[in-house]
Steps between C-alpha positions, in 0.01 A plus 500: 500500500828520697665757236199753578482445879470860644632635257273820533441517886297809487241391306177514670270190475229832381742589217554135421104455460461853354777334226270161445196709439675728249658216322126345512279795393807458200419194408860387530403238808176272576426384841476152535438472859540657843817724468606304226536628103649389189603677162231589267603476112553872521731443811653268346593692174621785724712261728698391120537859432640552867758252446613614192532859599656480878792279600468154709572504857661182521752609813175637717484306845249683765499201711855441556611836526198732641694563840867540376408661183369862654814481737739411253377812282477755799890404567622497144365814455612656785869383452497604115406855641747508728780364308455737247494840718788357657678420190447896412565643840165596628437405844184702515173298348175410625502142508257316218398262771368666891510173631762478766534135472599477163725865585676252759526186305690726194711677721592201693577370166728746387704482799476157500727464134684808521445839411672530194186598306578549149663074503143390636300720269708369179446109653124623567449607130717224401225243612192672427618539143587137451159422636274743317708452181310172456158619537341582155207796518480811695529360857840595548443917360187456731691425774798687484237803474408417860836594606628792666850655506721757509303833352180271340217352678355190406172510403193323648378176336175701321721781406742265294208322340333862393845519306575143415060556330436157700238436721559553861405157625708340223734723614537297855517183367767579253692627801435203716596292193853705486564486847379141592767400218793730638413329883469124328832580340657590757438194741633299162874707465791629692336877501594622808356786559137443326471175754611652803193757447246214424345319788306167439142365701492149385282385789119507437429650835331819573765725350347401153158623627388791355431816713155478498506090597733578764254712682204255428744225595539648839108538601482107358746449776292657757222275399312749294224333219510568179187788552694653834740551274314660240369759752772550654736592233156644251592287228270264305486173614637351170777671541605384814403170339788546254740579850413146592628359215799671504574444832416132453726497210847680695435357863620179557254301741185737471175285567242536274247288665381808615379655195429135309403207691655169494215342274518805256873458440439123420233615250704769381826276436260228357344696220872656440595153433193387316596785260905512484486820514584834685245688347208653716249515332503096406574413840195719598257316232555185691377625843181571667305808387613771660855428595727822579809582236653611810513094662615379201749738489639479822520157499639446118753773638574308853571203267786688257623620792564187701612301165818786475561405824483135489279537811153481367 
């Protein structure tokens, strides 16, 4: 699942379960468990048709570049904006991006190699046409229809798909797609300028947490439960379940024992081996009555996590 990590941060675990209920009442997915559903023949058939009509994502990495990715964009957008007014003369725009720290960064950046803009806009283009020329579908038109520059603004992401007749959360992962492969690109070949804008978080440490896990991560560190939590921040409890695991997952050195005792994480790790398996559900089937998805998951999880590390 490390293509698809956060790859749409503003979707609400409501809209997520409003989704699985729509797909249900379909008849595209059966439940097979606690939060868990597979493909119905109908889904199924649908999923073929899917594939057939929409392009693979096969450049799509949420987990390696959810921090740098947003960044990288807010810059490259910027710069392409400037670049271009100051190419034809016009000193007077309303920056595409408020943000003063990406302002700063681009400006420093310009001064940084010179201000001869129309040689850094031509090595600019140069590089994002060698690396969008390889990309088959319409990521790259989608893309470049983000852009702003002199006399045209760039459209937002839904406004593109309305015109592109695409759906508009197909719409963001075609775009991630396109720009995950101009960032992976770049780290591979001498472009300059496209690397100098990207900005890597290899570490799994908090800065791969997700807004939302950051803030539960902070009342875990205050020695909040699980229900505090909850009440605290009025979310479900599952939910903050689900921060758990994430945080478990990113933070190097979080104890578990807290959550799942000593003895359940033997059990756990013994019916994981009985089965050879990663899979839930058969690692449930082999424990007492009863047992929580969200143990098995945290410890399953704790246990990927350490193995990357070689610390486990």
């Amino acid at each position: 699942m490390d293509a698809y990590f956060a790859v749409f941060p503003k979707l609400t675990r409501e809209e997520w379960e409003w989704h699985l209920q729509d797909l249900k009442k379909l008849g595209l997915i059966e439940p097979t468990g606690e939060l868990t559903y597979l493909c119905s023949a109908s889904g199924l058939a649908m999923l073929e048709d899917w594939q057939s009509e929409y392009q693979a994502m096969p450049h799509l990495n949420g987990f390696q570049f959810k921090e740098s990715a947003p960044l990288f964009w807010a810059r490259l957008q910027l710069l392409v904006q400037v670049l271009s007014c100051m190419v034809h003369q016009t000193r007077s725009f309303i920056p595409v991006q408020r943000h003063m720290d990406h302002q700063r960064f681009v400006k420093g950046w310009l001064k940084q190699d010179g201000r001869d803009y129309q040689l850094i806009s031509h090595e600019l283009y140069a590089e994002l046409l060698k690396s969008l020329d390889r990309l088959q579908g319409i990521g790259p038109e989608l893309l470049v229809m983000l852009l702003t520059g002199h006399e045209r603004a760039g459209m937002t992401l839904g406004q593109a798909a309305q015109k592109l007749g695409i759906d508009r959360y197909y719409a963001q992962i075609v775009f991630l797609d396109t720009l995950h492969y101009i960032m992976a690109s770049a780290q591979k070949e001498p472009f300059r300028f496209l690397n100098s804008l990207a900005m890597q978080n290899e570490g799994h440490d908090e800065t791969v947490l997700t807004n939302s896990t950051k803030a539960t991560w902070r009342l875990v560190q205050q020695g909040l439960t699980i229900e505090q939590i909850a009440k605290v921040r009025r979310l479900k409890v599952n939910t903050v379940e689900d921060h758990i695991v994430e945080i478990a997952s990113f933070i190097e050195g979080f104890d578990i024992e807290e959550y799942v005792t000593i003895e359940e994480q033997r059990q756990i790790m013994n019916a994981a081996a009985s089965v050879n398996t990663g899979q839930l559900r058969s690692i449930k089937e082999r424990l007492p009555e009863g047992f929580p998805y969200f143990k098995i998951r945290l410890v399953m999880t704790k246990q990927r996590g350490g193995d990357k590390r070689g610390n486990a």
